[in-house]
Each structure stands twice: as C-alpha cells, then as structure tokens.
PDB file with one MODEL, atoms N, CA, C and O in Angstrom:
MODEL        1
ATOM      1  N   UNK A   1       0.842  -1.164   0.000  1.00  0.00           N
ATOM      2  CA  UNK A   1       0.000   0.000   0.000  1.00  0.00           C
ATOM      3  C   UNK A   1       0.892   1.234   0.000  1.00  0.00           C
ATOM      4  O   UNK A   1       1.839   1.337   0.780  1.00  0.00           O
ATOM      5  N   UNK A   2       0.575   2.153  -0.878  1.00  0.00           N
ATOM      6  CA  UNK A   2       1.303   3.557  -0.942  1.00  0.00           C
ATOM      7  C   UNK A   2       0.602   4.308   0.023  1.00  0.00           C
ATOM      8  O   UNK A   2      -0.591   4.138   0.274  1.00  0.00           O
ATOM      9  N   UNK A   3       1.479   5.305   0.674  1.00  0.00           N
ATOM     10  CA  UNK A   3       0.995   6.393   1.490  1.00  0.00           C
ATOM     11  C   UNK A   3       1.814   7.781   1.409  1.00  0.00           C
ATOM     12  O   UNK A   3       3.030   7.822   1.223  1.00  0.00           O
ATOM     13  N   UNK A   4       1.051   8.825   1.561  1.00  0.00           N
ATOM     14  CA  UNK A   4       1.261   9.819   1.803  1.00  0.00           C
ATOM     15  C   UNK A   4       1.819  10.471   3.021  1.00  0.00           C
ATOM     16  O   UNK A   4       1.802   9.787   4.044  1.00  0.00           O
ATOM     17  N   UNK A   5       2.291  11.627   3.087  1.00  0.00           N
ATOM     18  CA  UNK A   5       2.604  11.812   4.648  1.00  0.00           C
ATOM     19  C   UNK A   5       1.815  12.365   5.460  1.00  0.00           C
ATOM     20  O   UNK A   5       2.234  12.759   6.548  1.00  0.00           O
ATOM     21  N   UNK A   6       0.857  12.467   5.186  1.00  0.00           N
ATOM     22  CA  UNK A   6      -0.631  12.282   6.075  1.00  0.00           C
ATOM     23  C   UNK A   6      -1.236  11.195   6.811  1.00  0.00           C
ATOM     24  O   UNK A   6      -1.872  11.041   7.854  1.00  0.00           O
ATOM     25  N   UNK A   7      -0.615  10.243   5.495  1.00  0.00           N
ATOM     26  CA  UNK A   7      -1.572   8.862   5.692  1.00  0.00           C
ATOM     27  C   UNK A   7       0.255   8.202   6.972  1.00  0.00           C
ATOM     28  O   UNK A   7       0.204   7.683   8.087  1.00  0.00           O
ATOM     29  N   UNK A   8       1.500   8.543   6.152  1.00  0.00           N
ATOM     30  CA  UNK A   8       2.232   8.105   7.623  1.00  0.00           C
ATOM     31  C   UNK A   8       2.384   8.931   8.901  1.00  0.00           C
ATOM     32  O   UNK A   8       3.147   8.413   9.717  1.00  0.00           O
ATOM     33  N   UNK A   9       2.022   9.701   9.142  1.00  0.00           N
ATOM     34  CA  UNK A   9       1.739  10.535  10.077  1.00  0.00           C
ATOM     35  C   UNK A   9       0.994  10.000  11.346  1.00  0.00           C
ATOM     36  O   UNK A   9       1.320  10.043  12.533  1.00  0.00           O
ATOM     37  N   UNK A  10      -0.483   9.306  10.514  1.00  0.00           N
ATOM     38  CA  UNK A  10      -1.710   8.894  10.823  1.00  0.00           C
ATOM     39  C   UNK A  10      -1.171   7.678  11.734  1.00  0.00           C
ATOM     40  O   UNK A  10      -0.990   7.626  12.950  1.00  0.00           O
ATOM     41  N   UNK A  11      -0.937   6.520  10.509  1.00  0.00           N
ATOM     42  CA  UNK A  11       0.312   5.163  10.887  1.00  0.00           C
ATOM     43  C   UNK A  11       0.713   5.222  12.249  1.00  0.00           C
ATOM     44  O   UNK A  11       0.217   4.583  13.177  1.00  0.00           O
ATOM     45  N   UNK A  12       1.732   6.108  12.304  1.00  0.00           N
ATOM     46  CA  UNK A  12       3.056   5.972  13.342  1.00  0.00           C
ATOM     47  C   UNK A  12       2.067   6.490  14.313  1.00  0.00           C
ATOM     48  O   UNK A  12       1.799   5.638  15.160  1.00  0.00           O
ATOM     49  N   UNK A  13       1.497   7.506  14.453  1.00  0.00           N
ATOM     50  CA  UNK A  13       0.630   7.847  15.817  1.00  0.00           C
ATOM     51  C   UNK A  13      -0.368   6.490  16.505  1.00  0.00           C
ATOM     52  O   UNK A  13      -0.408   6.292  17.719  1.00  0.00           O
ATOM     53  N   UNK A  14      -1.211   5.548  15.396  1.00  0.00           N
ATOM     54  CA  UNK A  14      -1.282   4.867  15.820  1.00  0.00           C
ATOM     55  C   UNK A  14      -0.791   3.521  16.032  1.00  0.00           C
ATOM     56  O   UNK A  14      -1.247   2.715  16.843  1.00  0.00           O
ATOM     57  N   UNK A  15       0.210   3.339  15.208  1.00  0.00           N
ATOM     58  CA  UNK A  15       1.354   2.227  15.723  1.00  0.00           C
ATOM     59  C   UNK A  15       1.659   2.060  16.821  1.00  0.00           C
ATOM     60  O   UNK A  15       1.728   1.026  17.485  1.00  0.00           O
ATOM     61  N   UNK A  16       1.945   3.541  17.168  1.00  0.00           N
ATOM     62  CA  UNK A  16       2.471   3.898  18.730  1.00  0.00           C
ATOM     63  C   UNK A  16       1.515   3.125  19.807  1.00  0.00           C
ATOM     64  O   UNK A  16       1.761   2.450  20.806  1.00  0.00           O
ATOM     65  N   UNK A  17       0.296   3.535  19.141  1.00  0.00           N
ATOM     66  CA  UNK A  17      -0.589   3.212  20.211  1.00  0.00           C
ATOM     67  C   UNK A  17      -1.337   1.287  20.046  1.00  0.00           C
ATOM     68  O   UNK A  17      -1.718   0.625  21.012  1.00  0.00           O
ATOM     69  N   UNK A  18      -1.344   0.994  19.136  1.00  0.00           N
ATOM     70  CA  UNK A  18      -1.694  -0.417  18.658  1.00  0.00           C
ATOM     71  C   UNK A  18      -0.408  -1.515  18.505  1.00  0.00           C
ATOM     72  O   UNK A  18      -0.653  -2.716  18.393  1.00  0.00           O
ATOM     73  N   UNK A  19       0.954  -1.011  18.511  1.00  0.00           N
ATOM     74  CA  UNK A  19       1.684  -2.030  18.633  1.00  0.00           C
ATOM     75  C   UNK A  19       2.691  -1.993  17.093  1.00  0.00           C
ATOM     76  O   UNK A  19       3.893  -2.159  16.887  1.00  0.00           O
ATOM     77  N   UNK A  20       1.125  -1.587  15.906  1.00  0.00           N
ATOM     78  CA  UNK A  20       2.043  -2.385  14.627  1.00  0.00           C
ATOM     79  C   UNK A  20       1.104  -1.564  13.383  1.00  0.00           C
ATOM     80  O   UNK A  20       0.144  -0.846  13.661  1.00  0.00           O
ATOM     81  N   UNK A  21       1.585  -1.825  11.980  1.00  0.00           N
ATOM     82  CA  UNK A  21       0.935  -0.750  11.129  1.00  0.00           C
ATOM     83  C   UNK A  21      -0.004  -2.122  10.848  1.00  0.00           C
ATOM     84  O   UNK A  21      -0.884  -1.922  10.011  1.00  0.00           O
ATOM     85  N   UNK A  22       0.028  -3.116  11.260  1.00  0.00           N
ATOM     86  CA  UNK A  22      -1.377  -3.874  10.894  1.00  0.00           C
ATOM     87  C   UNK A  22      -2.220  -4.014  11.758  1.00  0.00           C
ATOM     88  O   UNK A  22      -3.361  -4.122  11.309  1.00  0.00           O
ATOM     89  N   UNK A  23      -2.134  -4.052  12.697  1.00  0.00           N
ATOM     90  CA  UNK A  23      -3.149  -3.931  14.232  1.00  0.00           C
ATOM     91  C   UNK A  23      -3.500  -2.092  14.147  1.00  0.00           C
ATOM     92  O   UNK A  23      -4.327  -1.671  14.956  1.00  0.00           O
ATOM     93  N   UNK A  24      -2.911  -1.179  13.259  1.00  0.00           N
ATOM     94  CA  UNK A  24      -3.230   0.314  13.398  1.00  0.00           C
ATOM     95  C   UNK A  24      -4.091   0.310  11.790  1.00  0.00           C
ATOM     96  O   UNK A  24      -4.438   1.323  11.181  1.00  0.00           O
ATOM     97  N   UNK A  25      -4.168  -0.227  11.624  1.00  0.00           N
ATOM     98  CA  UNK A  25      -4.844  -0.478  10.430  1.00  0.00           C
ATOM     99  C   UNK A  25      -6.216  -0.949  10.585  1.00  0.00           C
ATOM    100  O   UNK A  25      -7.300  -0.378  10.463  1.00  0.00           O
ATOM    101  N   UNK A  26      -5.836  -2.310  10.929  1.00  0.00           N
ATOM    102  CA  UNK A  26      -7.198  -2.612  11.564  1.00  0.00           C
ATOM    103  C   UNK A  26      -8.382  -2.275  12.451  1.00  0.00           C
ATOM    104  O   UNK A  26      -9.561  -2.586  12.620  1.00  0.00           O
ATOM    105  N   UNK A  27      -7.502  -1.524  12.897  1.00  0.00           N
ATOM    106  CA  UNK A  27      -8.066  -0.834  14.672  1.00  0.00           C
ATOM    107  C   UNK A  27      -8.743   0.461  13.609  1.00  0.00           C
ATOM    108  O   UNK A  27      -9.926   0.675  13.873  1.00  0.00           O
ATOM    109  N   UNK A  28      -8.251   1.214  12.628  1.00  0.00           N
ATOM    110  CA  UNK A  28      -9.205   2.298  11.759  1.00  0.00           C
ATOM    111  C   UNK A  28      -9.943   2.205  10.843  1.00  0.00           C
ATOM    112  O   UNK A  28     -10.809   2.911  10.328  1.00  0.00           O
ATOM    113  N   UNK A  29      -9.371   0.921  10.624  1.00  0.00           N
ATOM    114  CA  UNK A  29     -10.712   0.385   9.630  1.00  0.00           C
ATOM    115  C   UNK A  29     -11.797  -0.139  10.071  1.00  0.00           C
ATOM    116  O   UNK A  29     -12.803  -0.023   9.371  1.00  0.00           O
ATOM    117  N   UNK A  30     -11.872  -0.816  11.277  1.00  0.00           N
ATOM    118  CA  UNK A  30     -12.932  -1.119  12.614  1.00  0.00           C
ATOM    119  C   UNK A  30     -13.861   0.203  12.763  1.00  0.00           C
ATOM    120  O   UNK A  30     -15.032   0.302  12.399  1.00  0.00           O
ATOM    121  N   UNK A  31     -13.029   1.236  13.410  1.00  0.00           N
ATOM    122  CA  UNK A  31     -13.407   2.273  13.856  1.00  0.00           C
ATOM    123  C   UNK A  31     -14.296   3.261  12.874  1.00  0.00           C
ATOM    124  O   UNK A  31     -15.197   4.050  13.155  1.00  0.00           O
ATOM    125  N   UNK A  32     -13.575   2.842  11.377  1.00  0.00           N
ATOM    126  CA  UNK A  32     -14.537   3.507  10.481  1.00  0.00           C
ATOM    127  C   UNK A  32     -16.095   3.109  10.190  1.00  0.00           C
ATOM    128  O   UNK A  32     -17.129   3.762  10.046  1.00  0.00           O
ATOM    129  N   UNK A  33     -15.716   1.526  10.171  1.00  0.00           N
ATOM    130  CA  UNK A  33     -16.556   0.940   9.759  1.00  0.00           C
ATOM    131  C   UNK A  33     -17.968   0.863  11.093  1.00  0.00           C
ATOM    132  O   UNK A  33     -18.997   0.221  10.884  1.00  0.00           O
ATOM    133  N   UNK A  34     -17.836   1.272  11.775  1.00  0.00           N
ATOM    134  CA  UNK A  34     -18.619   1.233  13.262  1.00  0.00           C
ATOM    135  C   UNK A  34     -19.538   2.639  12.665  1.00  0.00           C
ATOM    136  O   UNK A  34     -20.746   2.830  12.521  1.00  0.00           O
ATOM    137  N   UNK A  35     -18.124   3.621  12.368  1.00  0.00           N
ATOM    138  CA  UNK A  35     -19.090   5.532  12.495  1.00  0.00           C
ATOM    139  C   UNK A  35     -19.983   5.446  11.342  1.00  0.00           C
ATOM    140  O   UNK A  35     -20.849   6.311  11.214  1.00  0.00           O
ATOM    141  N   UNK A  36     -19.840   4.203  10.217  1.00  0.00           N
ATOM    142  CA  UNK A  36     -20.190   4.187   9.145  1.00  0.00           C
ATOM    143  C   UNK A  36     -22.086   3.614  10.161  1.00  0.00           C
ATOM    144  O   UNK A  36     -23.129   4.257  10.282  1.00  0.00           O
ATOM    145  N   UNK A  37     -21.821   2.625  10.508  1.00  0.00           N
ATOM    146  CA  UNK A  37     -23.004   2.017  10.563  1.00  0.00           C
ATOM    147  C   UNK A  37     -24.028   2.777  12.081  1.00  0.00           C
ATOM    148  O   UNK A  37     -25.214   2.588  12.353  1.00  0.00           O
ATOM    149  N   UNK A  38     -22.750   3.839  12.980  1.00  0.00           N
ATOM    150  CA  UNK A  38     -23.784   4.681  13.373  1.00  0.00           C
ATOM    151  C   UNK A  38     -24.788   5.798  12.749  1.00  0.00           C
ATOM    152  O   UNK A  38     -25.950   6.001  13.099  1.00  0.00           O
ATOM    153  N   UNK A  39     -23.974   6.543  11.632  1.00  0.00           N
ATOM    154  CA  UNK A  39     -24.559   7.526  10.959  1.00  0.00           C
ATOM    155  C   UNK A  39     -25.765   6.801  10.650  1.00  0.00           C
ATOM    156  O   UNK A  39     -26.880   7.235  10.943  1.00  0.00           O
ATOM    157  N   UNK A  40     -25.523   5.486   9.946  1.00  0.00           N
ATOM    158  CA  UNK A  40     -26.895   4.621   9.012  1.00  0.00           C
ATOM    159  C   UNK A  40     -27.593   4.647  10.239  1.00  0.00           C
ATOM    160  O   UNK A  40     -28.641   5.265  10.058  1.00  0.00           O
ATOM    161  N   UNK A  41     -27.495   4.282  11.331  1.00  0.00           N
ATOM    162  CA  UNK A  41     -28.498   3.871  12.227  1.00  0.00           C
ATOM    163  C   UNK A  41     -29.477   5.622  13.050  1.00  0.00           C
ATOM    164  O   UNK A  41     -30.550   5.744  13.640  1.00  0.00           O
ATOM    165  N   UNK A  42     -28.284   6.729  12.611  1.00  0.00           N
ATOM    166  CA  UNK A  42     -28.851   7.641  13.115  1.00  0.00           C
ATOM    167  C   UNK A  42     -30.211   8.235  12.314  1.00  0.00           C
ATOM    168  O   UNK A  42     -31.234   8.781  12.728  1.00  0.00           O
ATOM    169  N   UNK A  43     -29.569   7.743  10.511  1.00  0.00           N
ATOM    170  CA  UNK A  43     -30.598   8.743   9.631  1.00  0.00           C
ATOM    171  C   UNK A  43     -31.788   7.387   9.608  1.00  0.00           C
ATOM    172  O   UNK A  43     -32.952   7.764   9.747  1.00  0.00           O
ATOM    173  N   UNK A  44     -31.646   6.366   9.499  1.00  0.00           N
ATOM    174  CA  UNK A  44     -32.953   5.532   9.873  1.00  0.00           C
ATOM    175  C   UNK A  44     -33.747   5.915  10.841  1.00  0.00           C
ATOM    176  O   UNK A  44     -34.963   5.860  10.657  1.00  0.00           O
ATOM    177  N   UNK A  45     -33.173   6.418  12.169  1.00  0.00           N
ATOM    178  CA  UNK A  45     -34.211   6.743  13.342  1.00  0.00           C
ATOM    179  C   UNK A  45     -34.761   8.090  12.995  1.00  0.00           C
ATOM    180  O   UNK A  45     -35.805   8.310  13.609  1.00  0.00           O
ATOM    181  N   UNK A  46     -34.248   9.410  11.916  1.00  0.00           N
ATOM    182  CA  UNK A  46     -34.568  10.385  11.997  1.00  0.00           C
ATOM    183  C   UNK A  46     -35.860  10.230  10.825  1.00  0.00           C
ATOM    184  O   UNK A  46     -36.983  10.729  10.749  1.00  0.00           O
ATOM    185  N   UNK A  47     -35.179   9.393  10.081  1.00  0.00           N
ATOM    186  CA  UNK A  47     -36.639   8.885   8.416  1.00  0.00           C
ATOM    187  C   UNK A  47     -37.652   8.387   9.103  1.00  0.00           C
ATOM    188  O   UNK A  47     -38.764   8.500   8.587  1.00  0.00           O
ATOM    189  N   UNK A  48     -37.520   7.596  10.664  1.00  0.00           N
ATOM    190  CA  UNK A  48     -38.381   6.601  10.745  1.00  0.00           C
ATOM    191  C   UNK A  48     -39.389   7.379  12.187  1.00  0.00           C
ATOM    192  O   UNK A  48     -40.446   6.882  12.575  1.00  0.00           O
ATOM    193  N   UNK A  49     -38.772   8.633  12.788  1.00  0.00           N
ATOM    194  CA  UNK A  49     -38.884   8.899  13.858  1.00  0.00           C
ATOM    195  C   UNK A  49     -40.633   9.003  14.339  1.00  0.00           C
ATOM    196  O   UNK A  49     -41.100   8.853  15.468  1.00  0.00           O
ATOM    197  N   UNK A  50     -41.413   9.335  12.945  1.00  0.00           N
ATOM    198  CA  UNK A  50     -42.717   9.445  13.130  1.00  0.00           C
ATOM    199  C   UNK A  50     -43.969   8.577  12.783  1.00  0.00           C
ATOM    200  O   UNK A  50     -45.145   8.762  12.470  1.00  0.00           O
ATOM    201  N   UNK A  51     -42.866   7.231  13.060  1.00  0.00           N
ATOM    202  CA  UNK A  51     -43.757   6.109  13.546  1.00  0.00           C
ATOM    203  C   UNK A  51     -43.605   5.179  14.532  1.00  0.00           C
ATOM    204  O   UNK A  51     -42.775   4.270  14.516  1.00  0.00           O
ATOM    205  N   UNK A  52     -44.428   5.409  15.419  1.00  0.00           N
ATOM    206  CA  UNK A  52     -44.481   4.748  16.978  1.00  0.00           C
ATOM    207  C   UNK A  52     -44.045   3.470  16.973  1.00  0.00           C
ATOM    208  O   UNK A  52     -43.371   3.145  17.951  1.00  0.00           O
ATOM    209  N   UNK A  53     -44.327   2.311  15.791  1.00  0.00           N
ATOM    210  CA  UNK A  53     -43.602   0.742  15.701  1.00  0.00           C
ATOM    211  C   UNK A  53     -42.075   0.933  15.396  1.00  0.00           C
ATOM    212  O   UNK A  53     -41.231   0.248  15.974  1.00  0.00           O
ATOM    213  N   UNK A  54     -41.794   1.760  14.590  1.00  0.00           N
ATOM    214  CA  UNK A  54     -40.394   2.171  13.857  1.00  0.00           C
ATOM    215  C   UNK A  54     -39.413   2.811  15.101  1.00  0.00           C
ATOM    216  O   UNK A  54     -38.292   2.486  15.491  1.00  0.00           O
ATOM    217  N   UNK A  55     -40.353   3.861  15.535  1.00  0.00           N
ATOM    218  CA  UNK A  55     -39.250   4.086  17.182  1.00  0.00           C
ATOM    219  C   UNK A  55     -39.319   3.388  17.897  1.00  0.00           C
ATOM    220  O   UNK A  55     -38.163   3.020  18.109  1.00  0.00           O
ATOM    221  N   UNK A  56     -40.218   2.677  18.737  1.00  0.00           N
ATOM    222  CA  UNK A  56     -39.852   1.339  19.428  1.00  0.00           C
ATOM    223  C   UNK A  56     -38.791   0.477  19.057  1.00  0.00           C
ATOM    224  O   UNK A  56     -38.113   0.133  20.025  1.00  0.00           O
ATOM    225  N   UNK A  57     -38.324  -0.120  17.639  1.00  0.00           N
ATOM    226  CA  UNK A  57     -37.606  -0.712  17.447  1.00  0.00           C
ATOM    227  C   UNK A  57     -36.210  -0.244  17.047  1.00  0.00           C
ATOM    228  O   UNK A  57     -35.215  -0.932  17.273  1.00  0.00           O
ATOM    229  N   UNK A  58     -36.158   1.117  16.358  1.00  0.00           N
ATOM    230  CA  UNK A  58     -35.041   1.712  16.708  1.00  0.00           C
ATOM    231  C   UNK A  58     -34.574   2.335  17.958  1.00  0.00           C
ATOM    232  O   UNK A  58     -33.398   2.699  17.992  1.00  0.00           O
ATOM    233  N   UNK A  59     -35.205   2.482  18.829  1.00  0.00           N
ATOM    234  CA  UNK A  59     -34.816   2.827  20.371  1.00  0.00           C
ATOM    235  C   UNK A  59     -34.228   1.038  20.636  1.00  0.00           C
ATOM    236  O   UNK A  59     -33.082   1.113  21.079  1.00  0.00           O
ATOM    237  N   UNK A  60     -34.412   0.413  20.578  1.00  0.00           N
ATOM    238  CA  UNK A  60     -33.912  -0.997  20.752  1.00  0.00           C
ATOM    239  C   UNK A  60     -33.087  -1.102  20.067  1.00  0.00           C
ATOM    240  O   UNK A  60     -32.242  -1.755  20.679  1.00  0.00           O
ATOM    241  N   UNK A  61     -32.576  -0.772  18.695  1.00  0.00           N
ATOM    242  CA  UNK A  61     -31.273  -1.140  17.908  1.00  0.00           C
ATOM    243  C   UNK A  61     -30.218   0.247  18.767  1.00  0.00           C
ATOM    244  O   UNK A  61     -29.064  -0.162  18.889  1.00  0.00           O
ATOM    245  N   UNK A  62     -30.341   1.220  19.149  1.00  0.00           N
ATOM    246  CA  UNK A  62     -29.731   1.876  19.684  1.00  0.00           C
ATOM    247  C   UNK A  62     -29.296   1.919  20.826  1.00  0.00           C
ATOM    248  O   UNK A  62     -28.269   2.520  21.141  1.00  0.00           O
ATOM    249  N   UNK A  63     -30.229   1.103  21.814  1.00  0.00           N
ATOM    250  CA  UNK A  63     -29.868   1.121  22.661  1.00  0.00           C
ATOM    251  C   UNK A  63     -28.626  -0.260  22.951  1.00  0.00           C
ATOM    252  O   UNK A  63     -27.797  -0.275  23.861  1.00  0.00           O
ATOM    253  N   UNK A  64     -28.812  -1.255  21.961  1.00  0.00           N
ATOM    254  CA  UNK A  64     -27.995  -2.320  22.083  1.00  0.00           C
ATOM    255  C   UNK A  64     -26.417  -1.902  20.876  1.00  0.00           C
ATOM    256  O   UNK A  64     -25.370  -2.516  20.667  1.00  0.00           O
ATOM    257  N   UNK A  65     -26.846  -0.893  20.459  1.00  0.00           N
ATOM    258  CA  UNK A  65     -25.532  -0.501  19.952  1.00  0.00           C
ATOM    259  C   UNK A  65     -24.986   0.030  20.990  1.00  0.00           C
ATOM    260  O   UNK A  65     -23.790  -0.251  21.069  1.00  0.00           O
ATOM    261  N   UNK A  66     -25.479   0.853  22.032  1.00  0.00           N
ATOM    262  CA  UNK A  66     -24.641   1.564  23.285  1.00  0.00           C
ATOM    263  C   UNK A  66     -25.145   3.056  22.378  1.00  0.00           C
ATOM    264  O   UNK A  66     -24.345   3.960  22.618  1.00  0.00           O
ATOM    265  N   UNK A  67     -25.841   3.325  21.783  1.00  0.00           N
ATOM    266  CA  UNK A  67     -25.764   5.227  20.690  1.00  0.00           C
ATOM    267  C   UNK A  67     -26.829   5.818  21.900  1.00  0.00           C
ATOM    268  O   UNK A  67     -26.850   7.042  22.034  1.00  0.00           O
ATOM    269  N   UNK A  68     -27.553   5.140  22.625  1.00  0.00           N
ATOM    270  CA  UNK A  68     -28.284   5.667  23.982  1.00  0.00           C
ATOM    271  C   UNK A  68     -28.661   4.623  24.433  1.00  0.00           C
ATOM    272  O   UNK A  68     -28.703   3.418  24.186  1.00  0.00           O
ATOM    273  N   UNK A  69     -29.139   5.917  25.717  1.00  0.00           N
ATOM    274  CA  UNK A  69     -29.462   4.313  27.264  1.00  0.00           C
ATOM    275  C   UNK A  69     -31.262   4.205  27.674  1.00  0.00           C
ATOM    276  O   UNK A  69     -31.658   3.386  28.503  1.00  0.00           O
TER     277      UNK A  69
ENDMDL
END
C-alpha cells in the first residue's frame, strides 16, 4: 500500500498506540466501519422517527448498539 505523509503521520501515531501498522490499520478500519453504521443507524431513526412501531424498534437497535441508554 502507498501512502502519503498524512496517511504516515496517521500510521506511526497509531502504531504507537496499537503495537504495529497492521493492528493500526485494523483498529481504523474497525473504527470507520462502526461511524459508518452509526450515521446509518442515526438517519434511519430520523426517516423513521414518526412512527411509533419504527421508534420502538429503533430505540432498541440503539440502545444495544450503546448510541443511547
């Protein structure tokens, strides 16, 4: 993989902190992939917010994501 010095910048800060550029890799591609599927879960509850079956069950997907209590 080619990188920029943004993208090694990024690397070494979290190398530092994960051990290795493949465990810092993984650990942001995790992390992306999580904010990815909160946003989805946020604009579903906002499309869905004005129906009482639809919020019941998104108050339940949210709350077992940890996005509220």
């Amino acid at each position: 993989m080619r990188t920029d010095e943004a993208m090694e910048t990024a690397l070494k800060a979290l190398t530092g902190e994960r051990g290795s550029r493949t465990e810092a890799v993984r650990y942001a591609l995790l992390r992306a992939y999580k904010e990815q599927l909160l946003e989805q879960a946020s604009e579903d509850a906002e499309r869905l917010k004005d129906d009482p079956e639809d919020q019941a069950e998104m108050l339940a997907i949210q709350r077992f994501m940890g996005v509220t209590e």
